[in-house]
C-alpha positions, 0 to 999 in steps of 0.5 A: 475734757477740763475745759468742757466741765469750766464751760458747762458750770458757766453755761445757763440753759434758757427758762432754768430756774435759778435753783436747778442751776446750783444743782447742775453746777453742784453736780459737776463740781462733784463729777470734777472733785471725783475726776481729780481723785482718780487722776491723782490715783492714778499718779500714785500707782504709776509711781509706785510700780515705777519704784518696784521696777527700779528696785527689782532692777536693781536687785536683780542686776547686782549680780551682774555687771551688765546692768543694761542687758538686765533692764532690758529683759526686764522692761521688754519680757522679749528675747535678748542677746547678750554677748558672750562672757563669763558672767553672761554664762553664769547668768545663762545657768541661774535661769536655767535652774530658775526653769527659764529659756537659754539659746545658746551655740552648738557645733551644729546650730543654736539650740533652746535650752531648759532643764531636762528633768523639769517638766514646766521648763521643758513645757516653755519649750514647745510654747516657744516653739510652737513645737507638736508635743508628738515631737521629742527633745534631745538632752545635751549633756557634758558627762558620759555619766549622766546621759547612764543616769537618763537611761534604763538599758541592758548590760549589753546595750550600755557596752554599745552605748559606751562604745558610739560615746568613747569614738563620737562625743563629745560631737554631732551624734545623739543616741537614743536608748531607753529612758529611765523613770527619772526622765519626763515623759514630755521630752520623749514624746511619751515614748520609752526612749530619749536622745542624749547627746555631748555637744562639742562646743565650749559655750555649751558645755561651759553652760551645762556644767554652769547649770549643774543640771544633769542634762539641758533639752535643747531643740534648734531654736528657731520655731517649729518646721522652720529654717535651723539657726546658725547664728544669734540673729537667726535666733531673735528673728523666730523668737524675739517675742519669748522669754528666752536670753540668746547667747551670741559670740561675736567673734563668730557671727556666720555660723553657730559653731564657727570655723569648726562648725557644722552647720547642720544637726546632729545624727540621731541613732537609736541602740535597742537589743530589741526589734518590732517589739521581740527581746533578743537573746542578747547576741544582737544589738540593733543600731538604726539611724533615725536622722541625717546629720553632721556624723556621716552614715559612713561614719557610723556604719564603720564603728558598728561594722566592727562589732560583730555583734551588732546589726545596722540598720537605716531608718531615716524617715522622709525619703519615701512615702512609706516612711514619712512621719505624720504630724500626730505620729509620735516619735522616738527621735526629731526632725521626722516630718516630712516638711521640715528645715523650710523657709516661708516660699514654696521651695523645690530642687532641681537634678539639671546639673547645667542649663539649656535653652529655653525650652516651650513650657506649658503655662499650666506647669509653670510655677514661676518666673526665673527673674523672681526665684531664688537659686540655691546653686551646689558646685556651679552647676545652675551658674548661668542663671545668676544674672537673671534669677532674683537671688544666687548664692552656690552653697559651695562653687567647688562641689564640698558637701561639708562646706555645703551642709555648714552653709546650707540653713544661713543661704536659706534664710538669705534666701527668704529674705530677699527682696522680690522672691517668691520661690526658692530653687535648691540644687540637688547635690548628687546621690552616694553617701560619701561625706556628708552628701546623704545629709544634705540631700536629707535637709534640702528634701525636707525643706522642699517636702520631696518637690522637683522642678525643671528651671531655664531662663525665664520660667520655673516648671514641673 
């Protein structure tokens, strides 16, 4: 650009008298002069934002020693993972109490955290997320005190309460009961009800009592309907454009809570000595499981079978049509849609328990080719398709639904991420209840939206 002004200022436009030509001269000088004024301006401002940055920088990054792990929430304003330690989790509960995101380990996956009772920072949440408002947070706690601080229940409704928290907390169980005034309508989905749990993990409960918040809400951090995470990286890849600091244990990279982890969320029920809207006279108290977790349902049925008093009941959303949850219902408890835990690929399961020739399918029925499928196997039983099909991994070669279910979201993730697959093939873990088998079938129904296939070796078909 300077070297067209210099050749303007000496170029003569023919038949120019010599007057017009100082003033077309003049007027460049004038555009040059005003040019330099804002380059030089500019300068200025760039040098000036560049001081404030080191010094907020610096400021900021006195009160911790991990002064590169700071710089670089400051310069990016993205995600950021910090490996676990004392001043990392102490920095954790400063942002929390600041109204900021913290991912952070669980015994059942990551959770994204923020203040409870503090509707802007629970507001971040859905933003991350890109998560319907219809859709309740759970509140993690790591006292039995503070979740009676967050309802508002009968006498008879805390002796239950009391009771699910002396046998399952801390543990993967989250209790829904009625909410108190205190508690924002925003994380109950403007429902009267909110789920408390206590997390049965170190870091967890280390960062709640850091935060001195009476409770954090926490859904799985990964964004809305998609796969749950089970480890920091699963975390970075759905949210490495938020605001949100990502705890990460090193020593523990498979899976959220480690060796002890569970893998999958928790179970939600709800305690109400109420139903379809009735008081009851205080005799019954009714207990409704609302979601498949890491505390089996035999679990809990055998606490409250011991209770004569109390009425069970399960309530879990997504096995038939006529429980499934819609995308504008409010709820009183998460993970109700339908479509829910799923990678990016069309995902189905199959019941074949081993496979046969290849059979003559109709193309019109055919979905996909074995050689571009994923094969989520369970207990050995699709092993014959291993050379062939894209992808193979067995959540378990042994049949375990507890090693199943601990594995199941890392093997999906692997799954949608490698290289030439365009479907995914789940393979049905068998009915009964034993163990955690109901909720495995629970997060492979959801993450196939209730869809079943046939497979053999070359072709995919309904």
């Amino acid at each position: 650009f300077w070297n067209a002004v210099i050749l303007l200022n000496h170029y003569k436009v023919p038949g120019e008298t010599h007057s017009e030509q100082v003033d077309s001269r003049r007027c460049l000088r004038h555009l040059s002069a005003l040019l330099q004024f804002i380059t030089t301006a500019s300068a200025i401002i760039d040098r000036q934002k560049v001081n404030l940055r080191e010094q907020t920088h610096s400021r900021f990054c006195s009160r911790s020693p991990c002064a590169a792990h700071c710089h670089q929430m400051l310069a990016s304003g993205g995600a950021v993972k910090r490996d676990i330690c004392d001043s990392a989790v102490k920095e954790a509960g400063n942002r929390l109490r600041g109204g900021r995101l913290v991912s952070f380990p669980t015994e059942t996956v990551y959770g994204l955290g923020a203040n409870a009772l503090d509707p802007e920072a629970a507001e971040r949440i859905f933003a991350a997320k890109k998560r319907p408002h219809n859709d309740p947070l759970i509140v993690h706690i790591c006292d039995q005190k503070n979740a009676e601080r967050l309802w508002d229940v009968s006498e008879i409704e805390l002796k239950v309460l009391r009771k699910l928290g002396q046998v399952f907390w801390p543990g993967p169980l989250t209790i829904v009961a009625r909410k108190s005034d205190n508690v924002p309508s925003l994380i109950c989905a403007g429902t009267e009800f909110v789920g408390v749990r206590m997390p049965n993990h170190a870091v967890a409960l280390n960062l709640i009592r850091e935060s001195g918040l009476c409770g954090i809400a926490a859904p799985s951090a990964n964004t809305f309907g998609h796969i749950s995470p089970t480890t920091a990286d699963h975390v970075y890849d759905d949210l490495k454009d938020e605001d949100v600091m990502i705890l990460h244990d090193p020593s523990q990279p498979s899976t959220a809570g480690g060796p002890n982890g569970v893998g999958v969320e928790s179970t939600v029920i709800k305690v109400a000595a109420e139903r379809n809207g009735q008081e009851e006279n205080g005799s019954k108290v009714y207990v409704s499981m609302l979601r498949a977790g890491g505390v089996s349902l035999e679990a809990v049925r055998s606490v409250v079978s011991d209770c004569g008093e109390w009425n069970f009941d399960v309530c879990v959303h997504g096995f038939s049509e006529s429980t499934s949850s819609t995308e504008t219902e409010a709820t009183v408890a998460p993970g109700q849609l339908l479509r829910h835990y799923a990678p990016k690929q069309k995902t189905f399961v199959t019941k074949q328990r081993s496979i046969c020739s290849s059979a003559e399918v109709d193309s019109r029925s055919t979905l996909a080719q074995t050689s571009n499928v994923a094969v989520i196997d369970f207990g050995e039983s699709l092993h014959s398709l291993r050379e062939v099909c894209a992808f193979y991994t067995d959540l378990s070669p042994s049949g375990d639904v507890q090693q199943a279910a601990k594995n199941i979201y890392s093997q999906l993730r692997a799954a949608e991420i490698a290289v030439g697959v365009q479907a995914i093939i789940l393979c049905w873990p068998g009915e009964g209840c034993e163990g955690l088998r109901f909720t495995l079938r629970d997060k492979m129904y959801r993450a196939s939206e209730g869809k079943v296939c046939n497979v053999d070796q070359k072709s995919v078909w309904v």
